[in-house]
C-alpha positions as CSV (number, residue, x, y, z in Angstrom):
1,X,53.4,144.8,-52.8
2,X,49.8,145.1,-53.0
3,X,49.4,148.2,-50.9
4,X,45.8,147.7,-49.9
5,X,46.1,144.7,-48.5
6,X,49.5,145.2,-46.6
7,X,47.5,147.9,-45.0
8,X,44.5,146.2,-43.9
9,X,46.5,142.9,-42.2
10,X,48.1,145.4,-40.8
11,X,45.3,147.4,-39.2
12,X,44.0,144.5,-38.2
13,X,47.2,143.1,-36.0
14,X,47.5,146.6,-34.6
15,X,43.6,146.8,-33.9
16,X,43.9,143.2,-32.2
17,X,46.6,144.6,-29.5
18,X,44.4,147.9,-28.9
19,X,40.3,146.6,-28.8
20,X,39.3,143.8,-26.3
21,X,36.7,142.5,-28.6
22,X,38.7,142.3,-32.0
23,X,39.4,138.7,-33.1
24,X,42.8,139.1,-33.0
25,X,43.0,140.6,-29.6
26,X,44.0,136.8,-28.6
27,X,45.7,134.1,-30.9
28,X,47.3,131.0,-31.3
29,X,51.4,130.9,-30.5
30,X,53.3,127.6,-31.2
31,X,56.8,127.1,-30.4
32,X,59.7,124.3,-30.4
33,X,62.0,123.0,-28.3
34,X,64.3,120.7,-27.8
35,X,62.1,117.6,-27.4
36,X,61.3,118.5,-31.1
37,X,57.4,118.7,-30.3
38,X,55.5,121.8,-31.0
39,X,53.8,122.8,-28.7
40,X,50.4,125.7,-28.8
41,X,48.6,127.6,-26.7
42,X,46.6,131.3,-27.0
43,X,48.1,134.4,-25.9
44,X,47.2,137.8,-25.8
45,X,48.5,140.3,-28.2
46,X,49.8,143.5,-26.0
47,X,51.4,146.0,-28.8
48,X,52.3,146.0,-31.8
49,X,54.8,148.4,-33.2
50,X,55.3,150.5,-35.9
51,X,57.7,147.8,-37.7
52,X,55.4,145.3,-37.1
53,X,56.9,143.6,-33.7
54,X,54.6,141.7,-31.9
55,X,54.8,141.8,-27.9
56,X,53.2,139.1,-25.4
57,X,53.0,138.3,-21.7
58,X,54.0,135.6,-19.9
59,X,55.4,134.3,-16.8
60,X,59.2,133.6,-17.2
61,X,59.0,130.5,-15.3
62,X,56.4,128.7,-18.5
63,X,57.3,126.7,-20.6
64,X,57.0,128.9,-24.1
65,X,60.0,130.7,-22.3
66,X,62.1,127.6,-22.1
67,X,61.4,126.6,-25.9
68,X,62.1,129.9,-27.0
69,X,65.2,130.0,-25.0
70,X,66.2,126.4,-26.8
71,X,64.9,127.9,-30.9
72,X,63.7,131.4,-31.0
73,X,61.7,130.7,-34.1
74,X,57.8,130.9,-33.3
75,X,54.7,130.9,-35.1
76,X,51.6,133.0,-34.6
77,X,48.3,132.3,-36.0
78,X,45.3,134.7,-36.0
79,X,41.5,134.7,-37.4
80,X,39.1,136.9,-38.1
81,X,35.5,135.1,-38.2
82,X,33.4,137.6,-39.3
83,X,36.2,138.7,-42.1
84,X,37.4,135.6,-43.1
85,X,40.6,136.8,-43.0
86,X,43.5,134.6,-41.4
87,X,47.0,135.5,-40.5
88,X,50.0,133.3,-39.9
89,X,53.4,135.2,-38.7
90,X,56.8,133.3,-38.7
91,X,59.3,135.2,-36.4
92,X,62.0,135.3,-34.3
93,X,60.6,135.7,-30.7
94,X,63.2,138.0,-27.7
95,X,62.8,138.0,-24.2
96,X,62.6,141.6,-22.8
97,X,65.3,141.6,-19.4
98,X,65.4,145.4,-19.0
99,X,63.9,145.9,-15.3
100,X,62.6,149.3,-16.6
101,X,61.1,148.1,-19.2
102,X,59.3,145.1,-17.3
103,X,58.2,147.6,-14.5
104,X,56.8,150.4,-16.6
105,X,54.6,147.4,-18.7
106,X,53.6,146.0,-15.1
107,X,52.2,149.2,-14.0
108,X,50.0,149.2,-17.0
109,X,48.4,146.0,-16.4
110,X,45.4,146.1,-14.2
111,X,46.1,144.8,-10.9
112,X,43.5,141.6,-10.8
113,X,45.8,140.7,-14.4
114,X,48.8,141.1,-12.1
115,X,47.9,137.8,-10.2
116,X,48.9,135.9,-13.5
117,X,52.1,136.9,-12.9
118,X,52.8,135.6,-8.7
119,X,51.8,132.1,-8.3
120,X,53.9,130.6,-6.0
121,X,54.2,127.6,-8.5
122,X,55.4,127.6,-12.1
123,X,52.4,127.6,-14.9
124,X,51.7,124.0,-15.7
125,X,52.7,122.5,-12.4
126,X,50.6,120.0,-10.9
127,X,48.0,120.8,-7.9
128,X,44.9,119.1,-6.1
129,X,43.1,121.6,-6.1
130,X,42.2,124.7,-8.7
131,X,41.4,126.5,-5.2
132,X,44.7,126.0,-3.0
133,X,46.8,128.0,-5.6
134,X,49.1,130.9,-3.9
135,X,50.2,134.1,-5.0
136,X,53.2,135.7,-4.1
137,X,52.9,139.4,-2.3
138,X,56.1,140.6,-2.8
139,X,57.3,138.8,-5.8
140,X,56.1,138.3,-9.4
141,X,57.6,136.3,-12.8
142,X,56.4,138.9,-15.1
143,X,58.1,139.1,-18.7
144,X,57.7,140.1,-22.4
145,X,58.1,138.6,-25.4
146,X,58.8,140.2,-28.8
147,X,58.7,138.7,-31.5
148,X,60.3,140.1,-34.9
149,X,58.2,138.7,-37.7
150,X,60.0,137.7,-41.0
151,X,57.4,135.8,-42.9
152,X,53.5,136.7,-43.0
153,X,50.9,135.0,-44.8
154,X,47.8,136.5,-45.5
155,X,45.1,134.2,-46.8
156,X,41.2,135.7,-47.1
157,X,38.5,133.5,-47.1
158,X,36.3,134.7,-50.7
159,X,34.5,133.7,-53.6
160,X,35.0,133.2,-56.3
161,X,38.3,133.1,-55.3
162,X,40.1,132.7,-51.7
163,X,43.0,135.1,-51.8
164,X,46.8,134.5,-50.3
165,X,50.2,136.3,-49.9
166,X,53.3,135.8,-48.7
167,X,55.2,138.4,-47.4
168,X,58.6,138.3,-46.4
169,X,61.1,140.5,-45.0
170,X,64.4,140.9,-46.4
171,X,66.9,143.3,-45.5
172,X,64.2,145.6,-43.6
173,X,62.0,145.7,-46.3
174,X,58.8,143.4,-47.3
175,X,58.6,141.8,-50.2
176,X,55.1,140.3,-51.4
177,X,54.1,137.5,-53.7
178,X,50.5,135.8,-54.2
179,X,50.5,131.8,-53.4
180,X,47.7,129.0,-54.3
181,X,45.3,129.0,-51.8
């Protein structure tokens, strides 16, 4: 495994969850579900941890929950402008149920963030008007996500030649090959 680089994606995914302004503070999530259609949208990346889980937000009533309820397998992408420097993560993605868990992570979010979390209607829903949505006061849909990566592709963006790795995880370890660009 090529140590230096390992390191680097790293930094950078755990740099993404922990500075506001770091590119990979918010990235692209796809999913699949029954209907066979993938289906993308941005999240926010919350933590990650030492062995390279990935957490997320999200209101248990969207639709990402349903799909990963139907095939846990999800995607990640992430890019760095400035760097050049894309990520793409292949994982199996876990919905967190443990009410202590939940309410220790909601206490941490600031409360205008917590709004995200209470409309009275499920993301996606139809409305007439951006204005007339409600929020709940008593009640919220908040949940996490994990997601346990088993495939990452690193691919940097350089002359005179662009540079990519796969690394995959087998049996709790990572094991690293270089790919055509």
């Amino acid at each position: 495994m090529n140590t230096i680089i390992w390191e680097e994606l790293t930094n950078e995914l755990r740099e993404g969850a922990t500075k506001k302004g770091h590119p990979f503070h918010y990235c692209t999530m796809a999913t699949v579900g029954l209907e066979r259609m993938p289906r993308l949208r941005t999240v926010v990346l919350r933590k990650v941890s030492d062995n390279l889980d990935l957490s997320i937000y999200t209101d248990q009533r969207s639709k990402k929950i349903l799909h990963i309820k139907e095939n846990n397998r999800v995607s990640l992408l992430f890019y760095h402008p400035k760097k050049l420097i894309q990520i793409k993560i292949e994982g199996l993605a876990g919905i967190h149920t443990d009410p202590k868990i939940l309410k220790k992570h909601w206490n941490e979010i600031q409360p205008s963030s917590r709004k995200d979390y209470t409309t009275s209607e499920a993301p996606g829903s139809d409305i007439s008007d951006p204005d007339a949505v409600e929020y709940l006061e008593d009640k919220n849909y908040f949940c996490i996500v994990e997601i346990e990566p088993f495939k990452i592709e690193y691919l940097k963006l350089q002359r005179p030649n662009h540079l990519r790795i796969k690394h995959s995880k087998i049996n709790n370890s990572w094991k690293s090959e270089f790919l055509v660009p």
